[in-house]
DRENMARZA-225270 format. One record per residue (C-alpha): residue number from 1; residue in three letters; x, y, z. Coordinates in steps of 0.001 Angstrom, whole numbers. Layout:
DRENMARZA-225270
site seq = NUM	type = ala	x = X	y = Y	z = Z .
...
//
This chain:
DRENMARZA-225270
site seq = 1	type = unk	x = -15843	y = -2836	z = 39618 .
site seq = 2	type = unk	x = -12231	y = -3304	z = 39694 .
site seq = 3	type = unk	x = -10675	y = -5269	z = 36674 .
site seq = 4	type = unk	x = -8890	y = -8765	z = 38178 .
site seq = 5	type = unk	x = -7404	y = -9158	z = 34964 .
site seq = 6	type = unk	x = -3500	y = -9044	z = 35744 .
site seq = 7	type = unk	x = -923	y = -6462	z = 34820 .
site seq = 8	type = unk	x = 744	y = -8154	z = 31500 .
site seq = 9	type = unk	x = -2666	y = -9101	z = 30654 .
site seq = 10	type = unk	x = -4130	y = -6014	z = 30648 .
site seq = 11	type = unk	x = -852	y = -4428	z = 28514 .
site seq = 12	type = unk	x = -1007	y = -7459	z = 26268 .
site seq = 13	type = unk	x = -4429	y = -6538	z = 25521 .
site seq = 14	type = unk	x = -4268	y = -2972	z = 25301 .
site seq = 15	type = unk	x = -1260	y = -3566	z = 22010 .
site seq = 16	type = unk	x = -2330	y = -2566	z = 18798 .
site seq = 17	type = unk	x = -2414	y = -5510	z = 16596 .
site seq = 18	type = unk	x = 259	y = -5805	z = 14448 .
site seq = 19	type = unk	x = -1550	y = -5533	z = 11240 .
site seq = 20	type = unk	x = 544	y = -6814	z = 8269 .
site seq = 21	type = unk	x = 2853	y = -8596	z = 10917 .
site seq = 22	type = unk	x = 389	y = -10898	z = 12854 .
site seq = 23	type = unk	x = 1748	y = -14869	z = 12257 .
site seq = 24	type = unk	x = -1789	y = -15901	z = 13866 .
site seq = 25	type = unk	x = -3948	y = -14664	z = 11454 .
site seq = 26	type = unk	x = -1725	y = -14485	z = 8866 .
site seq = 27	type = unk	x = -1377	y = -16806	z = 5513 .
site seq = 28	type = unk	x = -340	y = -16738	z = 2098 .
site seq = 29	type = unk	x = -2203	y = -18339	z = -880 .
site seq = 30	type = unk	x = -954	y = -19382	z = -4003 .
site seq = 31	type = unk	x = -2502	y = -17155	z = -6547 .
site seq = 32	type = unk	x = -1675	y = -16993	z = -10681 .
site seq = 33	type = unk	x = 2174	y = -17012	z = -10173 .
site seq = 34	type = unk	x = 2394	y = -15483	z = -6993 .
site seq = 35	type = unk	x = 2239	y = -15924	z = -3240 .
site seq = 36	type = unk	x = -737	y = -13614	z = -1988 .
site seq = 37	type = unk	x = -341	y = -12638	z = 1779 .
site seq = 38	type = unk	x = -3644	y = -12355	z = 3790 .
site seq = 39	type = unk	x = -4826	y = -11836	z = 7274 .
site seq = 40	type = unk	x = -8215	y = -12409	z = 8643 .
site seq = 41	type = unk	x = -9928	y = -11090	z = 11739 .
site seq = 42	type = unk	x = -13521	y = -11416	z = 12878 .
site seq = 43	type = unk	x = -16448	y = -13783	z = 12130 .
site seq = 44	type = unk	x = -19620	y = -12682	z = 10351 .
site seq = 45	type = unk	x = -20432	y = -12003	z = 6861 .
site seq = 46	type = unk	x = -17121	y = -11311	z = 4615 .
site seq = 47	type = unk	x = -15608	y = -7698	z = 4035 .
site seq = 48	type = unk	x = -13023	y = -7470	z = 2222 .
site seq = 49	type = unk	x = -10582	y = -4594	z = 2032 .
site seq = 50	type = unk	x = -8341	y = -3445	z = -747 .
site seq = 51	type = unk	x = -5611	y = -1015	z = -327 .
site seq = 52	type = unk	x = -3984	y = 1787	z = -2515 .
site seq = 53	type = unk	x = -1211	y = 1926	z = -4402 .
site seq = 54	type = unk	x = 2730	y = 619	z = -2697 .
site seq = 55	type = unk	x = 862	y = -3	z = 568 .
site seq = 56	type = unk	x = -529	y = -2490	z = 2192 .
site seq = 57	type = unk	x = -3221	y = -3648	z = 4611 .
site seq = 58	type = unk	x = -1949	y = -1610	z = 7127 .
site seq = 59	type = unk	x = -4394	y = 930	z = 5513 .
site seq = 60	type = unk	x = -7166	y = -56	z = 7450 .
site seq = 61	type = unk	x = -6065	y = -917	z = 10993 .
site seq = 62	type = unk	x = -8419	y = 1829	z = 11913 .
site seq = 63	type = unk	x = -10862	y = 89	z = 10301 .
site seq = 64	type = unk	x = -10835	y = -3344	z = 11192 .
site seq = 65	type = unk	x = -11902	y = -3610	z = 15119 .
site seq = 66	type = unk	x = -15221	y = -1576	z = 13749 .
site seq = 67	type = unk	x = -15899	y = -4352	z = 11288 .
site seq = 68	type = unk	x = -14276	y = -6992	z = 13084 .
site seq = 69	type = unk	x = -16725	y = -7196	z = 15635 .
site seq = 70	type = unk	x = -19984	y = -8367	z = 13314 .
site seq = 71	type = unk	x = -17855	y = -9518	z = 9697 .
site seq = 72	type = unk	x = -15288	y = -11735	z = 8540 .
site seq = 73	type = unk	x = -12880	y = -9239	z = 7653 .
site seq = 74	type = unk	x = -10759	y = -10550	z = 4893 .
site seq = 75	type = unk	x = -7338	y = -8389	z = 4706 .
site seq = 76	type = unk	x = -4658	y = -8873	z = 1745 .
site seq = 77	type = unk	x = -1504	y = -7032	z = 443 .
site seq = 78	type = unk	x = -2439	y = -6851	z = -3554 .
site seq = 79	type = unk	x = 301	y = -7686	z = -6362 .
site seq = 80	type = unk	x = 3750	y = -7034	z = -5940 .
site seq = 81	type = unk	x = 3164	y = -4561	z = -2880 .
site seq = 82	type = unk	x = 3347	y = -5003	z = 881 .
site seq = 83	type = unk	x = 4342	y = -9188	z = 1624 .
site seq = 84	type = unk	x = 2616	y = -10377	z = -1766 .
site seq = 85	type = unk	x = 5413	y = -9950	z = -3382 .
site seq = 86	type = unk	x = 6070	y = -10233	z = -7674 .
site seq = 87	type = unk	x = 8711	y = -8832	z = -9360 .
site seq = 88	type = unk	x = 8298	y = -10675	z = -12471 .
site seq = 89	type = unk	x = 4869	y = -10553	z = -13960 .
site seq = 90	type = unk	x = 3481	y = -6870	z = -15580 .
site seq = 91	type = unk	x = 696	y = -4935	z = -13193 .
site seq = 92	type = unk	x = -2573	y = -4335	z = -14203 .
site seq = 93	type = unk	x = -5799	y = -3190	z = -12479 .
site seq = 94	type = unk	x = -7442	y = -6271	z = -13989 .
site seq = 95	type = unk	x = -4891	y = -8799	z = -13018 .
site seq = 96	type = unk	x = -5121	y = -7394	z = -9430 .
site seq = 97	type = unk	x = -9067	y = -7660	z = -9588 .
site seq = 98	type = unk	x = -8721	y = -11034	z = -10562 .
site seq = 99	type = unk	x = -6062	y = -11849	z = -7982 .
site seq = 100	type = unk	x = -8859	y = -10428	z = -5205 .
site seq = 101	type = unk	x = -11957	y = -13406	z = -7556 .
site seq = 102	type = unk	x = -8945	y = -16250	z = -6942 .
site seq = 103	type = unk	x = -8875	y = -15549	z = -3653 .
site seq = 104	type = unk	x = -12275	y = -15393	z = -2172 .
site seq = 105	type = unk	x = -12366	y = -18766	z = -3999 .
site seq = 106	type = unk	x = -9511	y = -20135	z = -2599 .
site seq = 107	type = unk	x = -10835	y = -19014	z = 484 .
site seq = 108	type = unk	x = -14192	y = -20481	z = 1 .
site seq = 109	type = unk	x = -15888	y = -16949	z = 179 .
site seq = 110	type = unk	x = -18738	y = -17190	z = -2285 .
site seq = 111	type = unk	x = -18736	y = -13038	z = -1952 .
site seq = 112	type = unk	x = -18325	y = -10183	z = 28 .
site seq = 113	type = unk	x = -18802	y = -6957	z = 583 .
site seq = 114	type = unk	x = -16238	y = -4632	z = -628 .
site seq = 115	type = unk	x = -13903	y = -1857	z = 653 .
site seq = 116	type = unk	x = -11431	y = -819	z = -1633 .
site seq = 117	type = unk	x = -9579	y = 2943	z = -755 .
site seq = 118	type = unk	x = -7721	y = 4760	z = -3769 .
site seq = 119	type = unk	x = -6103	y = 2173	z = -6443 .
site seq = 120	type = unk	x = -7804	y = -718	z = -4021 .
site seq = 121	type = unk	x = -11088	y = 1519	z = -4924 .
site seq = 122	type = unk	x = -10617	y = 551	z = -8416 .
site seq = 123	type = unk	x = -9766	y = -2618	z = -8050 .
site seq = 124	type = unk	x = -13664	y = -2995	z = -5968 .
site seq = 125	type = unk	x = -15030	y = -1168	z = -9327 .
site seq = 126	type = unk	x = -13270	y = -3442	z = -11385 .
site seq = 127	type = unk	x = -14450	y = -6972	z = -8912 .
site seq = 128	type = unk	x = -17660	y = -5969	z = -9400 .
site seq = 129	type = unk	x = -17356	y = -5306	z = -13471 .
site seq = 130	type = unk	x = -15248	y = -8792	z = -14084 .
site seq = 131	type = unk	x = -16732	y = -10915	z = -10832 .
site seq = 132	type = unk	x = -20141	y = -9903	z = -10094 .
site seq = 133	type = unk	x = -21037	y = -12682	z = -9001 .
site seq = 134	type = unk	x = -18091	y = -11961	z = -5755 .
site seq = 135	type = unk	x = -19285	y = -8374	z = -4845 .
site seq = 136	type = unk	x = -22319	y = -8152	z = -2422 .
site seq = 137	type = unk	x = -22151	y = -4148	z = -2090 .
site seq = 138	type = unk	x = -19043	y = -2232	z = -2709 .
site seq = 139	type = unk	x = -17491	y = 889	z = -735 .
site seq = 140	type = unk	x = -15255	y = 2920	z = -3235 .
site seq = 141	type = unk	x = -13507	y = 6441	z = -2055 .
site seq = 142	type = unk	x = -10859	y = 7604	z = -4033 .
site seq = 143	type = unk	x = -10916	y = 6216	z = -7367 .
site seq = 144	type = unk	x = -10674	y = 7206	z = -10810 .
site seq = 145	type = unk	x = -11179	y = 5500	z = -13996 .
site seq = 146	type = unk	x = -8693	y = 7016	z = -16296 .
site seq = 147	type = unk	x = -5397	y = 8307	z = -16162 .
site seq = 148	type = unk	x = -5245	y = 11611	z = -17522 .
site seq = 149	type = unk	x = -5845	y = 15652	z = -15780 .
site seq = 150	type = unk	x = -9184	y = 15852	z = -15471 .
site seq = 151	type = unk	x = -9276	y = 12803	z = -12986 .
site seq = 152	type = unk	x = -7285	y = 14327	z = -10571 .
site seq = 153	type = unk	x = -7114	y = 17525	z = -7983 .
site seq = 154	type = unk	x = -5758	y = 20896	z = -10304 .
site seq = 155	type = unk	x = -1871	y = 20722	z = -10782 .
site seq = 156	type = unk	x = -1576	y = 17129	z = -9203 .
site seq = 157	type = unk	x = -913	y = 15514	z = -12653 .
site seq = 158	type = unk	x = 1632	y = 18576	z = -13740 .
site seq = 159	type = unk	x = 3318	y = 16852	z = -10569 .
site seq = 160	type = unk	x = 2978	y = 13151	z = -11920 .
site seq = 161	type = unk	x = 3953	y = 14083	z = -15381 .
site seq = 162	type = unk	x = 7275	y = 15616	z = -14154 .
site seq = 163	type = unk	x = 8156	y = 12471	z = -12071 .
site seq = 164	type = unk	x = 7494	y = 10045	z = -14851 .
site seq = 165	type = unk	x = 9809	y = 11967	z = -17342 .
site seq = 166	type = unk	x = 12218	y = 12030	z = -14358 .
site seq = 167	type = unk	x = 12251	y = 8124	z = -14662 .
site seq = 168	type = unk	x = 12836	y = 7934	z = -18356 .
site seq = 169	type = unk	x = 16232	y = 6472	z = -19108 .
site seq = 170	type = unk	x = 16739	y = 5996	z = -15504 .
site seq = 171	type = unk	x = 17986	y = 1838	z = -14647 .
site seq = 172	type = unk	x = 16823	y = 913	z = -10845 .
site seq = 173	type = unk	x = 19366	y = 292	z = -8868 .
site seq = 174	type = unk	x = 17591	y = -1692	z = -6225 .
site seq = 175	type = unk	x = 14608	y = -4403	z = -6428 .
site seq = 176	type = unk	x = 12326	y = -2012	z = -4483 .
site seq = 177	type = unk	x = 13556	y = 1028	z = -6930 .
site seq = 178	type = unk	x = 12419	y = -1035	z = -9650 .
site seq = 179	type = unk	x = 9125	y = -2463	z = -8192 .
site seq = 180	type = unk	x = 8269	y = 988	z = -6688 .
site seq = 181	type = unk	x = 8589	y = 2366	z = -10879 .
site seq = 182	type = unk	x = 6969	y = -301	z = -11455 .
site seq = 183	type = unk	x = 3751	y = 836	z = -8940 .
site seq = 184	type = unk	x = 3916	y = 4618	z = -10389 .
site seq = 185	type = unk	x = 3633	y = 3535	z = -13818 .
site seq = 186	type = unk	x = 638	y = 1351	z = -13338 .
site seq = 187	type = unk	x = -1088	y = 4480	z = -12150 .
site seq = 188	type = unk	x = 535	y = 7116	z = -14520 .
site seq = 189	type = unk	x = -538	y = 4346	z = -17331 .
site seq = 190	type = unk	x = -3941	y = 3080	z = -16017 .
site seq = 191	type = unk	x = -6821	y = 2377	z = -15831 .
site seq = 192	type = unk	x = -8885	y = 2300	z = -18414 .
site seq = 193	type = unk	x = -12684	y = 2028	z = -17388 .
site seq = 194	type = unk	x = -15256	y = 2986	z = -19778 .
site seq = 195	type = unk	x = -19119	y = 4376	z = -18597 .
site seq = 196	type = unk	x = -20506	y = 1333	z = -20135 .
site seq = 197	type = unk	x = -18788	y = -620	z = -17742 .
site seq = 198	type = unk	x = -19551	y = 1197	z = -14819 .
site seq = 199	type = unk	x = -23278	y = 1013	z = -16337 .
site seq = 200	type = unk	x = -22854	y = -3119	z = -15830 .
site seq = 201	type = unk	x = -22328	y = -2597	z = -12589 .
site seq = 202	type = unk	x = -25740	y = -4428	z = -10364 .
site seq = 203	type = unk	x = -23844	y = -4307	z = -6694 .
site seq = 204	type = unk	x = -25202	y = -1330	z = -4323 .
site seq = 205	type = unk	x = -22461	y = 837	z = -4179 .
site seq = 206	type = unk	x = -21225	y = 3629	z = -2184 .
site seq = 207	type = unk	x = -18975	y = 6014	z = -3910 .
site seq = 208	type = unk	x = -16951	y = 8519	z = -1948 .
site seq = 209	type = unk	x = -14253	y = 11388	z = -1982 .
site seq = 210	type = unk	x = -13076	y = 13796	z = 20 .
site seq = 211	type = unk	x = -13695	y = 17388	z = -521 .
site seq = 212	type = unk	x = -9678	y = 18195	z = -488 .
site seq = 213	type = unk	x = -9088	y = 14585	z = -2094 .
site seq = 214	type = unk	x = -6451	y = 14138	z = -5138 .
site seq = 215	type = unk	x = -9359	y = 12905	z = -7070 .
site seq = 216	type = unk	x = -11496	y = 15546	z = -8575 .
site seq = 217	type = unk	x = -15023	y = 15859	z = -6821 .
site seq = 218	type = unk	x = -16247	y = 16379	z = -10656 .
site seq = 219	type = unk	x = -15236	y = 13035	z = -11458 .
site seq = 220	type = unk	x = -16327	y = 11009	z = -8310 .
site seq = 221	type = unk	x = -19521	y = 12586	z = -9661 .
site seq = 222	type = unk	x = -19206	y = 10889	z = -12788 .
site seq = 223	type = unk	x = -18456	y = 7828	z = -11132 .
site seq = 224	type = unk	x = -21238	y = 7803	z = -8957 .
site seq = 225	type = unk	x = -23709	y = 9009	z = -11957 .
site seq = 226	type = unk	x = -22657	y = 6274	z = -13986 .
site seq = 227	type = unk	x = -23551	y = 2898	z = -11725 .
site seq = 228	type = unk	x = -27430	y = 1736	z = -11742 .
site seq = 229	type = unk	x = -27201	y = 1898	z = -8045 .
site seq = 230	type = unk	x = -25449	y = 4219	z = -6044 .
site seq = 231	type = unk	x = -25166	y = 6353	z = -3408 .
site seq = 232	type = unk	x = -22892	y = 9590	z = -3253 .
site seq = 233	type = unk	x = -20754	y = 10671	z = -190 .
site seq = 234	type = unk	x = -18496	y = 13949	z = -972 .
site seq = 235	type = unk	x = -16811	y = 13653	z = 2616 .
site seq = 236	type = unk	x = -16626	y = 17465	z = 4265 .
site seq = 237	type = unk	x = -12694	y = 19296	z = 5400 .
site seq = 238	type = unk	x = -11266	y = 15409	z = 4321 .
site seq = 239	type = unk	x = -8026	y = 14675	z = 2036 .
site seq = 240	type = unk	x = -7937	y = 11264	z = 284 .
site seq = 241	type = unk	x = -7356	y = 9451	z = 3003 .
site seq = 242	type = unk	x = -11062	y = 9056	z = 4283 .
site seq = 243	type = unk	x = -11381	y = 6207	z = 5974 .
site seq = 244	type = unk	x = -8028	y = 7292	z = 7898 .
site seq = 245	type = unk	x = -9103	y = 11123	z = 8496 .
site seq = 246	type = unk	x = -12494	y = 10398	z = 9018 .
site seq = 247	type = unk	x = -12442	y = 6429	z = 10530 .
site seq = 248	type = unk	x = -15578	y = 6736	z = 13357 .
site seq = 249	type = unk	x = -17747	y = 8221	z = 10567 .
site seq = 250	type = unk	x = -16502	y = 6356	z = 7638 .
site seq = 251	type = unk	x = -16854	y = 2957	z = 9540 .
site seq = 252	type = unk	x = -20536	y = 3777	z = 10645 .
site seq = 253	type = unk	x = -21758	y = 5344	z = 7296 .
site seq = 254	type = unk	x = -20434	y = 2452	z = 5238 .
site seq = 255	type = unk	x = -21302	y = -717	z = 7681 .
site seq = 256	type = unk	x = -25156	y = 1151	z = 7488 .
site seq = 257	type = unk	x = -24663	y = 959	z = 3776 .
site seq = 258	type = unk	x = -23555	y = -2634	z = 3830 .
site seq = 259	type = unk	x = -27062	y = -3337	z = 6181 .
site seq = 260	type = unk	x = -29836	y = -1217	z = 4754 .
site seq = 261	type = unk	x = -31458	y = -2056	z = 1742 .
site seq = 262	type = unk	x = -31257	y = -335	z = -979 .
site seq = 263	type = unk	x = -33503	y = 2596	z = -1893 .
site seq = 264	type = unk	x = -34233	y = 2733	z = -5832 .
site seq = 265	type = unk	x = -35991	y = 6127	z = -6819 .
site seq = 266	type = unk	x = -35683	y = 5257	z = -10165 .
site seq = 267	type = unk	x = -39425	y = 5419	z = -12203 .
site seq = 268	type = unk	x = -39993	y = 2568	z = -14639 .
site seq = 269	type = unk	x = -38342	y = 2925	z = -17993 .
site seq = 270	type = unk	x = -36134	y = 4737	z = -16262 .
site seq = 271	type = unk	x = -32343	y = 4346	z = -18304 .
site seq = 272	type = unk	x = -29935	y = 2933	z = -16135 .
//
């Protein structure tokens, strides 16, 4: 059958959306000394997405029509990155997870489910550690919990270590110069998650890396060993970028995560 739809119609339609840059389905909130930019697409059961570190929600505009068409897909640039922007207060992977708690609330969201991809991916961890109450289930892929070598991909932090010495003594000449320091030393500096709180952990989640990703498979392991109940996806010939690389698969193997119950193997007495 022949479309009847006309011409600029159909090209309107076929547009990407302009993710990050939408006015109608875009808003700020006022959250804890800043103005938190959002977008929202969908209707459903929440998801909400967390980015990595100096981007925004951009991230995931391979992501979002997947979701979109079952979930309230809740979309926000974190802290002092993308439109939300601070240039005043310090960073911290705690402030930001309690940036992503104010907001659900101001948005009436009583929780959600929970994407979160590389510094957003430990921001989910640490939502469902401070806020368990907001995290239904929780998607993480490339996170780490502490800041030091054996985190990270062979030689990677040899490469971070040279570009925060390169810094020292150095006075930003622009606002972005400064706020972009500002973004490498949250991650050269933090986090700082412990096992025992991953072990307080009670949301279903889904941990994931890629098998070429800058985090080290050995500690995604670790990761996923360490929550009561989780699942384990080492993503095959993928970088850190999963849900990017690998979008078809990573949208269908994480929305069936989000739907199935949870299968606990563990026997009774069983330590967490």
């Amino acid at each position: 059958m022949l479309s009847c739809l006309p011409a600029a119609a159909a090209d309107k339609r076929s547009e990407p959306v302009p993710y990050d840059d939408n006015p109608a389905a875009g808003r700020y909130y006022d959250i804890d000394g800043f103005k938190m930019y959002t977008e929202v697409y969908g209707n459903g059961p929440a998801v909400l997405m967390i980015h990595g570190n100096n981007g925004s929600m951009k991230a995931f505009s391979k992501n979002v029509p997947y979701f979109a068409r079952r979930h309230r897909v809740v979309l926000a640039d974190s802290r002092s990155q993308g439109k939300s922007l601070d240039p005043d207060h310090p960073l911290t992977f705690e402030k930001m997870a309690d940036d992503y708690a104010a907001l659900l609330d101001e948005m009436h969201i009583d929780s959600a489910d929970v994407i979160g991809f590389s510094d957003g991916g430990i921001v989910a961890l640490l939502l469902a550690i401070r806020h368990p109450e907001k995290v239904k289930r929780l998607a993480s892929t490339g996170a780490n919990l502490w800041p030091s070598a054996d985190a990270f991909a062979p030689g990677l932090w040899d490469g971070e270590k040279a570009e925060y010495e390169s810094g020292l003594g150095k006075k930003p000449a622009t606002a972005k110069e400064k706020n972009d320091r500002k973004l490498f030393l949250l991650d050269w500096q933090e986090p700082h998650i412990s096992l025992a709180q991953l072990h307080t952990i009670q949301s279903p989640s889904l941990i994931i890396c890629g098998d070429r990703d800058v985090i080290s498979i050995s500690h995604t392991v670790l990761i996923y060993q360490n929550i009561p109940h989780a699942n384990l996806w080492v993503v095959p010939n993928s970088p850190h970028a999963t849900l990017i690389e690998h979008a078809d698969e990573f949208n269908r193997k994480v929305d069936e995560f989000f739907a199935s119950p949870f299968p606990d193997h563990r026997k009774p007495g069983d330590p967490n």
